[in-house]
C-alpha angles and dihedrals in degrees: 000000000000113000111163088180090062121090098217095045086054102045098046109032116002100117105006098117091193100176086068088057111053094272086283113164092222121057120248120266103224101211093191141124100183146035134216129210137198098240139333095282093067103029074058091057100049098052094051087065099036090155094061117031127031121274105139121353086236083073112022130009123181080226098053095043093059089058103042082060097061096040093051090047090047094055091036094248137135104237132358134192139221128225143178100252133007080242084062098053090047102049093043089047089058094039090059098048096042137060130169117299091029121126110225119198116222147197126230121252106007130164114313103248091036090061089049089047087054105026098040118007092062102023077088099053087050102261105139130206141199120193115211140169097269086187093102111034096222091073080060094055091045091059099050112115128192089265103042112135098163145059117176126192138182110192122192087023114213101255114018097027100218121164156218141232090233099179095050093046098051092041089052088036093058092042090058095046087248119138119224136204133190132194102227087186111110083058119032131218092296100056104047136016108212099179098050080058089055099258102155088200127044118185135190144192084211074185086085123047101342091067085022089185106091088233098100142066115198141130132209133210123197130205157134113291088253097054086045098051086049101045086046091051085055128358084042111043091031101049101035100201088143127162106247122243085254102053088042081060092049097047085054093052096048097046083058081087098029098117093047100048088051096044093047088047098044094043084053101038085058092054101046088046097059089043094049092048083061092051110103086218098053103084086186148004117201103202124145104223095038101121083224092066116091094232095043085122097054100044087064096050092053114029124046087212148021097237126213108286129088140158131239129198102197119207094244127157099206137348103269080067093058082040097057083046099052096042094041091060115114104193103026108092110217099243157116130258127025145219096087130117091257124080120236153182135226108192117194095220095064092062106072092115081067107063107166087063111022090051090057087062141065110264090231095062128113121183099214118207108210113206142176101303120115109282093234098049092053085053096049082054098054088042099055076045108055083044088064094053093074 
């Protein structure tokens, strides 16, 4: 029984084809740059539909397609790719809306090498940019100009969590000719649906909950079939920056449990939030689906969960404070990203080297990534660390 609606079906067979492959339960691993052919005629042929059939693993790989599959019927698109970084895909997914003289719409405050792609990257080749709150949609509509082709959101965003009104946005957006893309990936798949709300590109770092390991790097951007084609035919093929045959193996392993790994982080990460907003030491806790937050409406409309991140503003009187609470965590690894098994921590004080983000935020914040460990045992852990912190 075939049900391409349905997220097991998706996870664990769209796409797998396994009577081509021996009847093996996991998929093959085609560790291969290159593909032969039988004579000219059909070597032609192949390279006329380079997207969907091999020709050369820098296009098209049987690996990767399995996956783009799955990721293209998860966020409710036609067609999907697969590249090397989340940087990659966003950056690919602007560069094919964009060209010099164009006007791009931004939201504050986005991811760190997004805002240097906008804001600095093609800021040389004449795309300019304007960042605005994107909190309230009217701020969006303010800062379209007569050659704006572009509006890009991240909602939730990965520190603060604000959000946007996505469906407001993408119906005034096509009614003005202006392309939008969203960064899905603070959610998932799972979480949030982009596209049903009318967002013509959706973009991932598949590095966070789609491999779900910590062992990849990748990034996915989802489309129509048209947008694809297109971005294939130049971004793709131009740029490179492709997902191997191997990585593309290992994100399919790991979305196996995919369901499963959301649904246990975000269940936690609701739990810990509305513990640690009790706590006398906790100033503030930044969570989308906490009834304290502003948006709290919104995050519920829009999102099925709340996801595992959160943020955290200790009452600390100085640094060396945020500091005894970081370093005295047991089970919170001190790192970057999310989406993983392990459990972290992002403290904004250790990112001075990075000033155009770490200057946009209070020096006593720390975004928290909750993962797979038992929920008790994560809040045993903040609780003997924010005891150190006297």
């Amino acid at each position: 029984m075939k049900n391409e609606d349905n997220i097991s079906w998706i996870l664990n067979h769209l796409g797998e084809d396994r009577e081509n492959y021996y009847n093996a339960v996991n998929p093959p691993m085609m560790l291969t740059s290159n593909f032969a052919f039988k004579s000219i005629g059909e070597m032609r042929k192949q390279l006329e539909t380079e997207l969907q059939v091999p020709f050369y693993t820098r296009g098209y790989n049987p690996t990767v397609a399995i996956l783009r599959k799955k990721l293209a019927a998860l966020e409710g698109a036609e067609d999907a790719l697969v590249f090397s970084s989340g940087s990659a895909a966003v950056a690919a997914a602007v560069m094919s809306v964009v060209k010099s003289g164009d006007h791009v719409v931004c939201v504050q405050k986005p991811y760190s090498w997004t805002n240097t792609l906008i804001s600095g990257y093609l800021s040389k080749y004449g795309v300019e940019s304007t960042f605005v709150d994107a909190c309230d949609e009217s701020e969006v509509f303010k800062a379209v100009q007569k050659n704006t082709r572009l509006i890009y959101l991240e909602s939730p965003n990965s520190m603060t969590f604000e959000m946007q009104n996505i469906s407001a946005i993408t119906n005034y957006a096509k009614s003005a000719g202006i392309t939008t893309i969203l960064d899905n990936s603070y959610n998932s798949p799972l979480n949030q649906k982009p596209a049903a709300m009318g967002v013509d590109i959706v973009v991932h770092s598949a590095t966070k909950y789609l491999n779900g390991h910590s062992d990849v790097i990748a990034g996915v951007v989802a489309s129509t079939s048209a947008r694809i084609s297109k971005m294939m035919a130049e971004e793709y093929m131009t740029l490179g920056a492709v997902v191997s045959a191997h990585d593309a193996w290992l994100i399919i392993r790991g979305m196996r449990t995919l369901e499963l790994r959301v649904n246990r982080s975000s269940t936690s990460a609701q739990q810990i939030a509305e513990w640690l907003e009790q706590n006398p030491k906790i100033e503030k806790v930044y969570y989308p689906t906490l009834k304290s937050n502003s948006q709290y409406d919104l995050a519920v409309q829009q999102m099925r969960q709340g996801g595992g991140l959160l943020t955290i503003q200790l009452k600390a009187k100085d640094v060396a404070q945020v500091e005894s609470f970081c370093n005295a965590l047991c089970c919170f690894l001190l790192a970057t990203s999310w989406g993983g098994h392990e459990s972290l921590i992002l403290p904004v004080c250790a990112l001075r080297a990075s000033a155009s983000l770490s200057s946009q935020l209070p020096w006593n914040m720390i975004r928290v990534y909750i993962g797979l460990e038992d929920t008790q045992l994560l809040i045993q852990d903040l609780e003997q660390a924010l005891g150190k912190m006297n």
